[in-house]
C-alpha positions in Angstrom: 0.0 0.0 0.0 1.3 3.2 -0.6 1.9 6.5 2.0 -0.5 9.2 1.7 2.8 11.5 0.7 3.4 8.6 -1.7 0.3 9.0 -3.8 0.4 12.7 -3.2 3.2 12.7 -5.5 1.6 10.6 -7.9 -1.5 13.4 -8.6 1.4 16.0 -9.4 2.9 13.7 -12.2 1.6 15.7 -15.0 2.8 13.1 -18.3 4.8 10.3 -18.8 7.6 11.9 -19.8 8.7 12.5 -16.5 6.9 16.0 -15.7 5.6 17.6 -12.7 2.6 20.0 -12.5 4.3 23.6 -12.3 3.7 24.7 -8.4 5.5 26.6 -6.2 8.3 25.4 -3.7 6.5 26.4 -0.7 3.0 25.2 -1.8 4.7 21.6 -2.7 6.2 22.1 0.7 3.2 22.5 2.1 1.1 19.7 0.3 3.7 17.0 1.1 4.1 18.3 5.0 -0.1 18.2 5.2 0.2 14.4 3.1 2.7 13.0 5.7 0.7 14.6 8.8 -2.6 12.7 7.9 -0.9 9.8 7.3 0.5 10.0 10.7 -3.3 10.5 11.7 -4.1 6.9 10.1 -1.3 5.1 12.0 -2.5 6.2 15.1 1.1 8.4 16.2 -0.4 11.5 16.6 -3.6 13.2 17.7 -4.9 16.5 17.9 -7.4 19.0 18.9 -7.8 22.0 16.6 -5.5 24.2 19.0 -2.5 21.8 19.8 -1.2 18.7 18.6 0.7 15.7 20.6 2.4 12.7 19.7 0.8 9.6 20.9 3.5 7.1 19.6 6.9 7.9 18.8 7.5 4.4 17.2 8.6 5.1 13.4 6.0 3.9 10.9 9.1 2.5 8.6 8.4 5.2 5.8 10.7 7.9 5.1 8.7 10.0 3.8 6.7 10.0 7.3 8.9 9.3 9.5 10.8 12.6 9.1 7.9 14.4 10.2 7.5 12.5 13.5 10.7 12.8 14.7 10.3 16.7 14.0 6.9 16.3 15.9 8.9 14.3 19.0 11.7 17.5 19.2 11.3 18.8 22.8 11.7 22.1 21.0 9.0 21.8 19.0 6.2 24.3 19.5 2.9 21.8 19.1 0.5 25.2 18.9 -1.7 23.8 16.1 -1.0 27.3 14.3 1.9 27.1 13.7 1.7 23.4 12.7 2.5 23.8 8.9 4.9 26.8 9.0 7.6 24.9 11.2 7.8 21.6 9.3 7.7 23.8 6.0 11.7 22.9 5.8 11.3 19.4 5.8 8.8 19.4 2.9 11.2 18.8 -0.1 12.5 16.4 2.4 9.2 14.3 2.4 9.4 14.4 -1.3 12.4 13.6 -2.1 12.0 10.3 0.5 8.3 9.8 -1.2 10.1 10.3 -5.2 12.6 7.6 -4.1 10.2 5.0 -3.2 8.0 5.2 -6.2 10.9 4.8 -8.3 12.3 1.9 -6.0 8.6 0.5 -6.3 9.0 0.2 -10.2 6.4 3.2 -11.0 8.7 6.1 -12.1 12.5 6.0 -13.0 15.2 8.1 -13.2 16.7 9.5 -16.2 18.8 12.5 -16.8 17.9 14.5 -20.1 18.9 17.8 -21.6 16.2 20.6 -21.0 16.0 23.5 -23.1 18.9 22.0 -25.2 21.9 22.7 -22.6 20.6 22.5 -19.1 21.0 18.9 -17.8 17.7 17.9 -15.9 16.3 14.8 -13.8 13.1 13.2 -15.1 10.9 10.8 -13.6 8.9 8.8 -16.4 6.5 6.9 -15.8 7.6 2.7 -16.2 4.1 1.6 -15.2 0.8 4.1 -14.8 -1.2 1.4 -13.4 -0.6 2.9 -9.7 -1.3 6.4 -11.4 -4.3 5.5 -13.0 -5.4 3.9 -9.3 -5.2 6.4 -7.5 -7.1 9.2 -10.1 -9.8 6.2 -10.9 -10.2 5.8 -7.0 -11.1 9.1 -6.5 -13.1 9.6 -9.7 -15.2 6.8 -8.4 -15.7 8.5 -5.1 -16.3 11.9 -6.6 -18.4 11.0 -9.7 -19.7 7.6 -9.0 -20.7 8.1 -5.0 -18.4 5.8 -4.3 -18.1 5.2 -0.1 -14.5 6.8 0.3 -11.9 5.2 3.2 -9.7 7.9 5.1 -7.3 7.8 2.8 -9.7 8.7 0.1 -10.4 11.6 2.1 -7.3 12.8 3.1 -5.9 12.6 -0.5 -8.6 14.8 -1.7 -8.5 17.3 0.6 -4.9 17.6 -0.9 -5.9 17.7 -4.1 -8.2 20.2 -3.5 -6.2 22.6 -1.5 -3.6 22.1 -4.0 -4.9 22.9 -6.6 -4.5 19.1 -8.2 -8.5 18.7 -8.8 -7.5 19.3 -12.6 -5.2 16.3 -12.7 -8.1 14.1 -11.8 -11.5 15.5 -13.0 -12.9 16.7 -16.4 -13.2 20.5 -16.8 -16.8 19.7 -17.4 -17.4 18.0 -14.1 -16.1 20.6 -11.8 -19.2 22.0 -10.4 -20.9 18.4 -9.6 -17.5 17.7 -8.0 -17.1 20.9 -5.6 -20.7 19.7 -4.4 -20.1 16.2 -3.8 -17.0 17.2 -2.0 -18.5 19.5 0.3 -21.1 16.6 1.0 -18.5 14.1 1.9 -16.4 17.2 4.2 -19.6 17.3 6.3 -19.9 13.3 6.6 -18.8 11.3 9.4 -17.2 9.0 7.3 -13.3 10.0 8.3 -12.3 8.9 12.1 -9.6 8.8 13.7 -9.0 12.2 14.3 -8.0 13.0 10.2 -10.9 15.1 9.8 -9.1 17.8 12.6 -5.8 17.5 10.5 -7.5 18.9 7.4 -8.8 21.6 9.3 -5.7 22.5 10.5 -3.9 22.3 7.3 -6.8 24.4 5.3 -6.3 26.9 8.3 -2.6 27.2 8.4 -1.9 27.0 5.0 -0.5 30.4 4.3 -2.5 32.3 1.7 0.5 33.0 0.0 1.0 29.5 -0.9 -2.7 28.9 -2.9 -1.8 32.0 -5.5 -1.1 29.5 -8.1 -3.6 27.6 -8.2 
């Protein structure tokens, strides 16, 4: 199964010729910080209220990607002020991607190649070796979205992303925009999340600096 961060990653894959979608450092910062929080959330390590968070287990889940961000969260020194939540693990965001880019590729669904951009700058792709795991994931949440598919957590968290992130466009037909925004506003209210995740996406909408969404 793969991480939240993991999948995450595989929404910004924009062809498969190795592109990303174009965003900006700190919202991909931000998006991979929120994708490694909630999956923190689902393996039970932290917990929250919407004004401070606390780690509940310190164990490591085993992931890299994750794993960085809960030994941030464990630091005595780290302020656990929910409002502050996203803007102190900001630096550890390309971090999380980097760890989330190497497993992909170690799991045999992008690869590395090294190419010439613009004719004389050399530059690391990512193609895509199989899209089955990229066509999952997107199909997954079309299904939830379009179909009224029940969504899991996960299904929940990874939209949320999507949507803060401007990623809805990777997923969804122009033309189906306006029944999606409704039927995602109808799951937000649902109790269908547990386990606490439902806090975390409140506190990641919140604390997202505005500054970060100007792209999308």
């Amino acid at each position: 199964m793969l991480t939240i961060p993991e999948e995450f990653l595989l929404l910004t894959v924009a062809d498969d010729d190795g592109g990303f979608v174009e965003m900006s450092p700190e919202a991909v910062a931000a998006g991979f910080i929120g994708a490694a929080i909630m999956e923190l959330a689902l393996r039970n390590r932290i917990d929250s209220d919407l004004d401070q968070i606390w780690v509940h287990d310190r164990a490591p889940v085993g992931e890299a990607c994750v794993d960085v961000v809960l030994e941030r969260l464990s630091s005595p020194d780290f302020d656990l002020d929910a409002e502050r939540l996203i803007e102190q693990l900001l630096t550890e965001g390309e971090r999380v991607r980097a760890n989330a880019l190497e497993r992909v590729c170690e799991r045999g669904i992008l690869h590395e190649t090294e190419g010439r951009f613009l004719w004389f700058r050399r530059a690391r792709r990512y193609p895509v070796t199989d899209g089955r795991e990229i066509r999952e994931v997107k199909l997954r949440l079309l299904d939830v979205l379009l179909q009224n598919g029940i969504p899991d957590p996960r299904d929940i968290c990874l939209m949320s992303l999507a949507d803060s992130c401007g990623l809805f466009h990777q997923i969804i037909p122009e033309e189906s925009f306006a029944a999606v925004e409704a039927r995602f506003a109808a799951l937000a209210r649902m109790e269908l999340i547990g386990l606490n995740v439902s806090r975390y996406i409140q506190i990641f909408r919140a604390t997202l600096p505005h500054r970060f969404m100007t792209w999308c």
